[in-house]
C-alpha positions as CSV (number, residue, x, y, z in Angstrom):
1,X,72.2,66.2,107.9
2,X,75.3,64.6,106.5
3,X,77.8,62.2,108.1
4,X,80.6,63.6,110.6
5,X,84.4,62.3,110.2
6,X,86.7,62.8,112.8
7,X,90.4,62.4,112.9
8,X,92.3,61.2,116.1
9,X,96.3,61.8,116.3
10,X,97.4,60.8,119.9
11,X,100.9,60.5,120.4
12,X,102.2,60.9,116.8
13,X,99.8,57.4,116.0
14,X,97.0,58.3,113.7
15,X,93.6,56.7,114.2
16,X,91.0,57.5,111.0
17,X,87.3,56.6,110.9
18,X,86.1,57.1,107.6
19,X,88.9,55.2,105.4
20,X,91.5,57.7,103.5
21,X,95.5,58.8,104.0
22,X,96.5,60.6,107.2
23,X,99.9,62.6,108.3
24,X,101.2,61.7,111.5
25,X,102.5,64.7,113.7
26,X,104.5,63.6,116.7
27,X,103.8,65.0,120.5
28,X,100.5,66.6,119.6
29,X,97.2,65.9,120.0
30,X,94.5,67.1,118.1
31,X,90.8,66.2,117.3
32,X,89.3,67.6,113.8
33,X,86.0,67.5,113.1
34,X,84.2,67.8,109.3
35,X,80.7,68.1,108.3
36,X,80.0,67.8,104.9
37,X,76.7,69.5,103.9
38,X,74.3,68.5,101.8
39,X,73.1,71.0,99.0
40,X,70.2,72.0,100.9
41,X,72.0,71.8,103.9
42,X,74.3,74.5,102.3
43,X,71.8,76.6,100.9
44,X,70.3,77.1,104.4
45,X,73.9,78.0,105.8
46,X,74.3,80.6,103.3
47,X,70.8,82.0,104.1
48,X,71.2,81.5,107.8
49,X,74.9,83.8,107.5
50,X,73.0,86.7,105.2
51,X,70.3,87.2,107.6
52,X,73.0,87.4,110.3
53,X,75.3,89.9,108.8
54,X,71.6,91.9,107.7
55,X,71.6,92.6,111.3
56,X,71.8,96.3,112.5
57,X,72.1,97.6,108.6
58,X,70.5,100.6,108.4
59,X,67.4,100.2,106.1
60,X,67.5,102.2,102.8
61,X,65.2,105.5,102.0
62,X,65.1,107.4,99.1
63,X,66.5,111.0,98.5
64,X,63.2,112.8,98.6
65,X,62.4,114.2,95.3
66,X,65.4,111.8,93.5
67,X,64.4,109.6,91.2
68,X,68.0,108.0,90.4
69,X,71.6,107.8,91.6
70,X,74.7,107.6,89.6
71,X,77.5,107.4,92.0
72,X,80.9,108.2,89.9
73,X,83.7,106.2,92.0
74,X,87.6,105.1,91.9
75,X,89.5,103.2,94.2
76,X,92.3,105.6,93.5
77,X,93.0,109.8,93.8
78,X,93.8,111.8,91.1
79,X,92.1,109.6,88.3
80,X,90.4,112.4,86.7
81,X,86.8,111.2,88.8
82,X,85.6,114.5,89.8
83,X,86.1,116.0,86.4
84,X,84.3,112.7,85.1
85,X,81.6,113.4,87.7
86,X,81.3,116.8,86.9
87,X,80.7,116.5,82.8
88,X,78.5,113.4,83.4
89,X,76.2,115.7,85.3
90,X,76.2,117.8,82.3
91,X,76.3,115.5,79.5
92,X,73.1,113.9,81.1
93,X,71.3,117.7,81.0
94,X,72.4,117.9,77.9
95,X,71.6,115.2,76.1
96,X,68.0,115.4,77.7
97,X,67.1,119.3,78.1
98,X,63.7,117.7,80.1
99,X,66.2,116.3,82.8
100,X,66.7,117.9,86.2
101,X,70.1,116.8,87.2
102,X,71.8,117.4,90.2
103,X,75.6,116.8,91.8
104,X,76.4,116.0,95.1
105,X,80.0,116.2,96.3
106,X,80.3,113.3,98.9
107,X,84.2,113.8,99.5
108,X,84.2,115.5,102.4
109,X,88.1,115.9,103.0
110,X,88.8,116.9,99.4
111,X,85.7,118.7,97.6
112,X,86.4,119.6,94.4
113,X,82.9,120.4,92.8
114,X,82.7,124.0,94.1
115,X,85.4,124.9,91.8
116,X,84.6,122.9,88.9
117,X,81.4,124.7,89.3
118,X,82.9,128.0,89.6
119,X,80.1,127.9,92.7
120,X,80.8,130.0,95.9
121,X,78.6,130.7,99.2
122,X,76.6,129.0,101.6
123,X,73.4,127.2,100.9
124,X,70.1,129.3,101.8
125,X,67.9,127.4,104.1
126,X,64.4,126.4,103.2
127,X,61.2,126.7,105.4
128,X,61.6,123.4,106.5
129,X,65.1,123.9,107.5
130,X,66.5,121.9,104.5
131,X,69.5,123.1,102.3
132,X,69.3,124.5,99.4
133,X,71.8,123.4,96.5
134,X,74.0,126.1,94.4
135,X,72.9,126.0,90.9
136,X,75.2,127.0,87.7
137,X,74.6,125.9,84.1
138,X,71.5,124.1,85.1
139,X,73.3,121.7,87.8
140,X,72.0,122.3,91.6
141,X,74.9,121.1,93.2
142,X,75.9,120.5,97.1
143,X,79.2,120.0,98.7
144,X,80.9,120.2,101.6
145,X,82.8,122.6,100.3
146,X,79.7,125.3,100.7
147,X,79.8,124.7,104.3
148,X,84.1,125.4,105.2
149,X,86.3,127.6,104.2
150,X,88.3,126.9,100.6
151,X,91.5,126.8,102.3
152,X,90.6,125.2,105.9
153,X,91.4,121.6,105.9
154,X,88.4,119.3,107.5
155,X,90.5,117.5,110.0
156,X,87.9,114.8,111.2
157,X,87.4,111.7,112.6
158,X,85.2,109.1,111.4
159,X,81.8,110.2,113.3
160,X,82.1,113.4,112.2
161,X,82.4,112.7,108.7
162,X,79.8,110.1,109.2
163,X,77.4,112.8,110.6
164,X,78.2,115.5,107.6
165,X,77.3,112.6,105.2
166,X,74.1,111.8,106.7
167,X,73.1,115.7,106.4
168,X,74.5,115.9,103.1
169,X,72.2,112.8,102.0
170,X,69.1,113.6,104.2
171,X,69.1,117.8,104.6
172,X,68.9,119.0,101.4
173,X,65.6,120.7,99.8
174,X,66.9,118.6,96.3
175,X,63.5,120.0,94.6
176,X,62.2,116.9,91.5
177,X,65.4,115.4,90.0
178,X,65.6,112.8,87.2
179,X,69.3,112.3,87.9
180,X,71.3,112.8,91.0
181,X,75.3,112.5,90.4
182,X,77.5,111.7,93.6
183,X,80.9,112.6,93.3
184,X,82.5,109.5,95.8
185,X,85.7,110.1,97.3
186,X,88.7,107.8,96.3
187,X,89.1,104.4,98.1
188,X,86.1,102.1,99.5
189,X,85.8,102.9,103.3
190,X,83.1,104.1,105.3
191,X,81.6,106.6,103.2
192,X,81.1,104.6,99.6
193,X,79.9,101.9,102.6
194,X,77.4,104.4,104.0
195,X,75.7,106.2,101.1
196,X,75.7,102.6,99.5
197,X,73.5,100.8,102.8
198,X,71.5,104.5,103.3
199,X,70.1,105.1,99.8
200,X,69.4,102.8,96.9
201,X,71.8,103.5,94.0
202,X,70.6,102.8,90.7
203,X,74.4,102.3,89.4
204,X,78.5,103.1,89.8
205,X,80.3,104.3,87.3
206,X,84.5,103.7,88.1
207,X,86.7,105.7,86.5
208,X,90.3,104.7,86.1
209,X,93.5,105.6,83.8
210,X,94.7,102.8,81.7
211,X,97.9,102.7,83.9
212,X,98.1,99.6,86.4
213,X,99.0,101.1,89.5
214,X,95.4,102.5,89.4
215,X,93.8,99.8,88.1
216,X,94.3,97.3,90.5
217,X,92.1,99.4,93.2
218,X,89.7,100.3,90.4
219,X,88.9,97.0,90.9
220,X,88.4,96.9,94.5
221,X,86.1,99.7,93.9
222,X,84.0,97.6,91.8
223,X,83.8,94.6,93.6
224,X,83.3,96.3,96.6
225,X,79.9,97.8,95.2
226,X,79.2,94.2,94.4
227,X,79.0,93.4,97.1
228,X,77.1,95.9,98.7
229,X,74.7,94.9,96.0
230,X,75.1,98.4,93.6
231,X,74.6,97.6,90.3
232,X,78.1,98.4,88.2
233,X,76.9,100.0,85.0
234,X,80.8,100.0,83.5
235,X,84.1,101.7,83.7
236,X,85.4,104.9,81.9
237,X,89.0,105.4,81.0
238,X,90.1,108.2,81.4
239,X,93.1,109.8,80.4
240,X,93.7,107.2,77.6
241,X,96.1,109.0,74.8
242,X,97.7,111.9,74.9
243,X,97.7,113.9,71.0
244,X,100.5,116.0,70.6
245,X,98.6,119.5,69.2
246,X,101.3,120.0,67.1
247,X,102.3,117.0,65.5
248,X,99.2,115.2,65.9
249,X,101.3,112.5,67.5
250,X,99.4,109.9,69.8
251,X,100.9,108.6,72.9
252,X,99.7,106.7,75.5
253,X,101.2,107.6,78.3
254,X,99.5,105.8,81.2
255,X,99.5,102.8,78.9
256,X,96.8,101.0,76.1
257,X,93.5,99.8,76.9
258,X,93.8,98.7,80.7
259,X,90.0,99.5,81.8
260,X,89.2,97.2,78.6
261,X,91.3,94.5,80.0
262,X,89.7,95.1,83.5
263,X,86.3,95.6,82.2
264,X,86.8,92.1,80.4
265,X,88.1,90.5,83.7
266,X,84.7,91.7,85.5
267,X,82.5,90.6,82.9
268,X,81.4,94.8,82.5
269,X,81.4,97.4,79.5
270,X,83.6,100.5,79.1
271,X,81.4,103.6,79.1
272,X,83.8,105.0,76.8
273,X,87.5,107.0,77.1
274,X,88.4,110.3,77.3
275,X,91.6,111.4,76.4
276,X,94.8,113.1,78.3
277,X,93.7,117.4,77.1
278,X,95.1,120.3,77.8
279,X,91.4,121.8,77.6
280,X,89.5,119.3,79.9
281,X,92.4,120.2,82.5
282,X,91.9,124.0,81.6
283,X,88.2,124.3,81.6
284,X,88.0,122.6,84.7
285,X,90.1,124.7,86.8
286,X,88.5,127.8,85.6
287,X,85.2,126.3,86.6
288,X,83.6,126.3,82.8
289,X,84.1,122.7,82.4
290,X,84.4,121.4,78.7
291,X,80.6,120.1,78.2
292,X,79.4,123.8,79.1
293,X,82.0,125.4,77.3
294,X,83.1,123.9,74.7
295,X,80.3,121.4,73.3
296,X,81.1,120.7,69.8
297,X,84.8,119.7,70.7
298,X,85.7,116.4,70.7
299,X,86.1,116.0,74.6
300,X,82.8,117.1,75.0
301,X,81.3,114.7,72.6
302,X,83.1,111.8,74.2
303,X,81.6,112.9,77.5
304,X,77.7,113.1,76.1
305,X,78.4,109.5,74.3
306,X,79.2,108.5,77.7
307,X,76.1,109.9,79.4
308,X,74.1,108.1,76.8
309,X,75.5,104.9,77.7
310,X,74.6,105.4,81.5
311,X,71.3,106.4,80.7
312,X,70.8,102.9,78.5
313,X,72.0,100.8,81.5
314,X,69.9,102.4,84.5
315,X,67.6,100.3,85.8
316,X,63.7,102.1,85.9
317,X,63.7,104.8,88.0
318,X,62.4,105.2,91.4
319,X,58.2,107.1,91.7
320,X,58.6,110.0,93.7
């Protein structure tokens, strides 16, 4: 089991057993044990810790009727990831007519997928009491935004939000989908920690701007789903250059290739970038968002190219 060395200071006189330098620290007293482990000694330990902190996890289930989830993440607001999650969701449909694709909207104080969607209304209930998602340009979608009013603020404390995540994962009539999209919100608290123990996520997607600031919790994002064992399938960077439509002019405003730099640091690919447009920020607020309405532009294309390059890094999907 390996050999124990202890350290005796007594009086600011240092007795060693063991051989090797000491420090002397006057008037105290202190006894300092080390174990040194052999490597199977070690291994055990490790094991021994995982099965402890296993404890009291809630054990993963399925969406019934999902096949895969894509959870599109940041660890910072106003990154452009709802509009990401949004035109993922379509680029995936479109790319693969065959493909029922769904989007769930997972932030609960902030839901933006209702007006992406240009979606309105309650959800129906089905016979067996389950939700039924909104559907517009092929997309059933599901958000707590169906459920309050567009103004009223969702002041709630943590149980609450808990409990509306749990129905929003386990009470909706989801139907057969090849793809389910979760718009996360920002940050990596309790809900990325919940929907990441309750359902098995085939991969995260983090979206980030180039700039810094919001890189540095693009990587807490990412290495918290690492460690909540979520495959990371790569980063998207969004809001890379801004093109002057008059002069054709390219600038990047939020600064040149930081995702890359990132995506480099964590050993992962960039999905592709998308750049600062007046009409991905137009489209979106009008709730016609650029895949849908305008295909053949560039933006949309950049979108679809990204789609492709989740689809080639999910894992097999789930038989349901």
């Amino acid at each position: 089991m390996g050999c124990w060395q202890r350290l005796l200071i007594f009086g600011g006189v240092s007795l060693r057993g063991g051989g090797g330098a000491s420090v002397p620290l006057a008037g105290s007293r202190v006894l300092v044990c080390r174990r040194q482990l052999s490597g199977a000694d070690s291994e055990t330990l490790k094991q021994r810790r995982a099965q402890i902190m296993s404890r009291g996890l809630p054990k993963q289930k399925p969406i019934e009727g999902v096949k895969q989830v894509i959870v599109v993440a940041s660890g910072k607001g106003g990154v452009g990831k709802s509009t990401t999650a949004v035109n993922l969701a379509l680029a995936l449909a479109a790319n693969d007519s065959s493909k029922a694709v769904g989007l769930l909207d997972v932030d609960v104080y902030g839901p933006s997928i209702p007006k992406m969607m240009n979606l309105k209304g309650n959800p129906e209930l089905s016979q067996s009491n389950l939700m039924r998602p909104l559907l517009n340009y092929g997309i059933a979608c599901m958000s707590m935004g169906f459920l309050v009013e567009e103004t009223a603020p969702v002041v709630w404390r943590g149980l609450m939000v808990m409990s509306a995540i749990e129905k929003l994962l386990r009470q909706v009539d989801w139907g057969q989908l090849d793809y389910l999209v979760v718009d996360m919100p920002p940050g990596t608290g309790d809900v990325q920690i919940s929907v990441s123990q309750h359902i098995p996520i085939s991969g995260a997607v983090i979206v980030s701007t180039p700039q810094d600031i919001a890189l540095m919790d693009a990587r807490k994002g990412a290495e918290m789903f690492r460690k909540v064992h979520v495959p990371v399938l790569g980063l998207v960077q969004n809001m890379s250059v801004f093109q002057c439509p008059k002069c054709k002019h390219r600038t990047h405003i939020f600064g040149a290739d930081g995702a890359r730099r990132l995506a480099r640091t964590l050993d992962l690919d960039v999905l592709g970038d998308i750049p600062l447009h007046l009409n991905i920020r137009e489209t979106s607020d009008t709730g016609q968002p650029i895949v849908f309405s305008q295909p053949e532009s560039d933006e949309a294309k950049a979108y679809l190219r990204i789609a492709a390059e989740v689809v080639k890094r999910l894992p097999p999907p789930l038989e349901v």
